[in-house]
N, C-alpha and C positions, 0 to 999 in steps of 0.2 A: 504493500500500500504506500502511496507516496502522500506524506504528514508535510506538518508546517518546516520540516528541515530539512529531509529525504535530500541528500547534496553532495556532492565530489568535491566542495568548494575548499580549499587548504586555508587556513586560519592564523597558520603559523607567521604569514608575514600578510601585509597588506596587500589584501587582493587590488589589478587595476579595474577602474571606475567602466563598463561597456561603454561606448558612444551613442549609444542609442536608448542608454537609460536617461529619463529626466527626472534630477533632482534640484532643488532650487540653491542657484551658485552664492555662493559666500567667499570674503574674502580671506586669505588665511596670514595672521599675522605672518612678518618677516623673522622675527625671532623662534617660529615653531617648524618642524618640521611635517612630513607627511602625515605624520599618529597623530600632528595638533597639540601633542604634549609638550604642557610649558616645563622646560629645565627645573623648577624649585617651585614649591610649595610658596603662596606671600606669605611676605614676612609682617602679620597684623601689630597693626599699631595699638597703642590701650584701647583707644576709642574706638577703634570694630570691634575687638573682643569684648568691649561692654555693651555694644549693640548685641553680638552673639547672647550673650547673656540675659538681653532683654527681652528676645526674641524666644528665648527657651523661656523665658518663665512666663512671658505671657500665653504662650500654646501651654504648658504644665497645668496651667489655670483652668482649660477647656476642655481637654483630650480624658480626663479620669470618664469612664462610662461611654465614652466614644470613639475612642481612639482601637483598635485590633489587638486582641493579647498580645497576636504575636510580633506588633509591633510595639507596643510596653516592653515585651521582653527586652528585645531587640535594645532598647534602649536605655534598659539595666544592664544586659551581656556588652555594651561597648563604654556605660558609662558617660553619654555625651553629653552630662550636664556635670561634669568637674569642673568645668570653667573655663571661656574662652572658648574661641573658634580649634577646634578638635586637631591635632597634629596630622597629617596623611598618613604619614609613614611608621606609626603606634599604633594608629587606627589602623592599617592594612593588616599590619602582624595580628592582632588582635582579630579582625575579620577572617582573616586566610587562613586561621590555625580552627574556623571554628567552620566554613562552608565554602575556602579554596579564591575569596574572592578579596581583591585591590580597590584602592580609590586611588583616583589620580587625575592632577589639575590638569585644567583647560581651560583657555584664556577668556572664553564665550562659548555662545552652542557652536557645535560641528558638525560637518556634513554628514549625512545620513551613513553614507557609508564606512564613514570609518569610528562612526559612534555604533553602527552595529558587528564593526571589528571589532572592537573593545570588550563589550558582550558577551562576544562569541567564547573570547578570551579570560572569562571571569573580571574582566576590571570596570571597575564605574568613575565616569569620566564626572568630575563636579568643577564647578565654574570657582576661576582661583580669587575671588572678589566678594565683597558683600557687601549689600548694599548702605545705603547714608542714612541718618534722622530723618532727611526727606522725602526719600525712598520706603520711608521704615515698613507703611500697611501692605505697600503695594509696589511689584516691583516688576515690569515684562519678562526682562531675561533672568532666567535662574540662577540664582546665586550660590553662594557656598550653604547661607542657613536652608533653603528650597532644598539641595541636592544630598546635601548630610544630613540634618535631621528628619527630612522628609521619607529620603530613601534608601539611606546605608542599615538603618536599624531592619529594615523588612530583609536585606540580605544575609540577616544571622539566622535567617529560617531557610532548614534545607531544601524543602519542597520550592519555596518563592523564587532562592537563590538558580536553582535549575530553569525554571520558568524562563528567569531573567537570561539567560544563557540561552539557551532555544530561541528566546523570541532574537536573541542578535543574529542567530545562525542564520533565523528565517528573514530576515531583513533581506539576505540577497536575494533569495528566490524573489519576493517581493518587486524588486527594483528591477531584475530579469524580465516580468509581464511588467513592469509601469503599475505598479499596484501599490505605489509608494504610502497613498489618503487612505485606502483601507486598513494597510497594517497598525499605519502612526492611526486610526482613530481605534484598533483594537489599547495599543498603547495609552491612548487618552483617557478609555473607558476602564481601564483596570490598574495599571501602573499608576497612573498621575490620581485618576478620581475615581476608584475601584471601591465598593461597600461588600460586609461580607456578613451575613446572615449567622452570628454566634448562638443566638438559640432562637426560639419562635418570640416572636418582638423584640430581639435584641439586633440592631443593625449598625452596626460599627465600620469606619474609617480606616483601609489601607492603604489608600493612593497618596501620594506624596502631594497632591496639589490641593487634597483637602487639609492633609495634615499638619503644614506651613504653613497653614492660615486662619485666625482665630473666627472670623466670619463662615467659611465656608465648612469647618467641620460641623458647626451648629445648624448650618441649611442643610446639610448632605443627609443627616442622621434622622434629625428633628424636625424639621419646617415642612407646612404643608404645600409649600408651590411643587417642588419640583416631584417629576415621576421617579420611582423605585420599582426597580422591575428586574425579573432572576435574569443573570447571562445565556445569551444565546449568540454567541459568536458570529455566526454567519449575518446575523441580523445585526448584533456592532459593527460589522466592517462594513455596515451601508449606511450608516446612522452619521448626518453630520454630527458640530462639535460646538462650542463655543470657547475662543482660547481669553479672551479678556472680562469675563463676569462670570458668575455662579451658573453651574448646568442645569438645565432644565429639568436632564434625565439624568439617572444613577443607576448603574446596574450593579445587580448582587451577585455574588459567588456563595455558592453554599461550605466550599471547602477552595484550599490553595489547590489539595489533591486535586478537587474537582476543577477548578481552571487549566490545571495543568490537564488533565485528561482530556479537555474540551478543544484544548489550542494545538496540542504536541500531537494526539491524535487523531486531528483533521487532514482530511484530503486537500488542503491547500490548491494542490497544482488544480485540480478540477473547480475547486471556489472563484480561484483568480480567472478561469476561461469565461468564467459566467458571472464575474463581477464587472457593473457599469465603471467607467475612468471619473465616475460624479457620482456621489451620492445619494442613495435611495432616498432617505427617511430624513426628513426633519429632525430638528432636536429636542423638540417637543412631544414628538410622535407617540402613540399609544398604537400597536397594530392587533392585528387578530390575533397571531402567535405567539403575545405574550401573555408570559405568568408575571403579571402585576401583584406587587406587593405594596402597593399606595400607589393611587393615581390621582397626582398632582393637579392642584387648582391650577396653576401656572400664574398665581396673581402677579408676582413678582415680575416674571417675563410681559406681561401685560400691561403692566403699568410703565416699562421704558428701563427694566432693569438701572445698572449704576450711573447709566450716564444723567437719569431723570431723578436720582434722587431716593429710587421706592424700595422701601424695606424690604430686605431679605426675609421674608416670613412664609 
């Protein structure tokens, strides 16, 4: 059967880019080389490590009942609130002796392909910056607090950590059809803003993009706008997104196992012949074939979401 990874693809050095895949060009600093890896870790000044610090205690404040055990774990097994923006290179040891996997800076996002090199490779590439006081709520490009606290703690779980590894392998197949918007919205719906059904009415917070932020864990879990609805993968990879406000929709996972089953052991190659290059389903959408577990008023979305002002409720 050919799955989300089924590949001859070698891993071991940077595969070249096809010409005839399209991913969207970036420029890549002078100082980096082809992997994008910056030379050293920054060197933070007091006042980003007190920002670090500010940032951890105010998600501490909101995450107890919300947040995925096994990302609480995760977050006692590496310790990331001793203080200060986390070392790389303690934190990798500490990671790689417990699930095989590295962090390692990177100047800004990077191109698709060689962010699902990295993957492939066990390492998690995190942006070597973090943001300002003015920056503090809200920030586009993901920083060190988004990339470490959000998502190094979910890689001291075995099962996740493998996930995380598959889905970079599966990245090239992906970019092989131009199926670039499908993969990154299975990515969106479960990595970044992924909910995960701990027991009947318990629905808690494993994506990194709720987790890093004190608004959106409280709308993802608890609010009645947006949809909750169980994963069904072939139906995420046609679901748009939204990348600047709170999702409309949340899909749950009953178990990591169970994602992992859903994605590793799909027919891919046959998904991607019969998937559109645009996206099916709205972000709002409710269809037939879902097992809904809350169907959102959508007030929020209705009212003009952040730009207009309207509570997250």
């Amino acid at each position: 059967m050919a799955t989300i990874t089924t590949d001859t693809q070698d891993y071991t050095v940077l595969p070249d880019l096809p010409a005839d895949v399209f991913t969207a060009p970036l420029k890549k600093p002078a100082h980096v080389g082809d992997d994008w890896l910056e030379p050293a870790q920054t060197q933070y000044s007091p006042e980003e490590h007190a920002i670090w610090d500010d940032l951890f205690a105010r998600q501490m404040e909101v995450l107890p009942g919300r947040a995925a055990s096994a990302f609480v774990a995760g977050l006692d097994k590496l310790d990331l609130g001793r203080g200060g923006v986390p070392d790389f290179k303690a934190m990798s040891e500490e990671l790689t002796a417990l699930t095989g996997w590295s962090v390692v800076p990177v100047p800004m996002l990077i191109p698709d392909h060689v962010f699902f090199w990295h993957l492939a490779n066990r390492r998690f590439p995190a942006g070597n910056f973090i943001r300002t006081r003015e920056t503090f709520d809200y920030i586009q490009e993901p920083d060190v607090f988004h990339d470490v606290f959000g998502h190094v703690p979910m890689l001291t779980d075995p099962v996740f950590a493998d996930y995380m590894q598959e889905y970079g392998c599966a990245g090239w197949k992906a970019m092989r059809y131009n199926r670039l918007k499908a993969l990154g919205s299975l990515y969106w719906y479960t990595v970044e803003f992924g909910l995960i059904e701990e027991a009947p009415d318990d629905i808690r917070a494993y994506g990194a993009g709720i987790l890093s932020g004190p608004t959106e864990v409280v709308f993802a879990t608890e609010a009645k706008s947006p949809n909750r609805i169980m994963l069904n993968v072939d139906r995420v990879m046609r679901t748009d997104y939204v990348i600047s406000d709170l999702q409309p929709t949340y899909f749950v996972i009953e178990s990591f196992e169970d994602l992992y089953r859903q994605t590793v052991e799909r027919d891919f190659d046959r998904l991607y012949r019969n998937l559109s290059p645009a996206f099916t389903y709205a972000n709002s959408a409710v269809i037939d074939v879902d097992n809904v577990l809350h169907r959102g008023t959508q007030e929020y979305l209705l009212r003009g979401g952040r730009g207009s002002g309207a509570k997250p409720v």
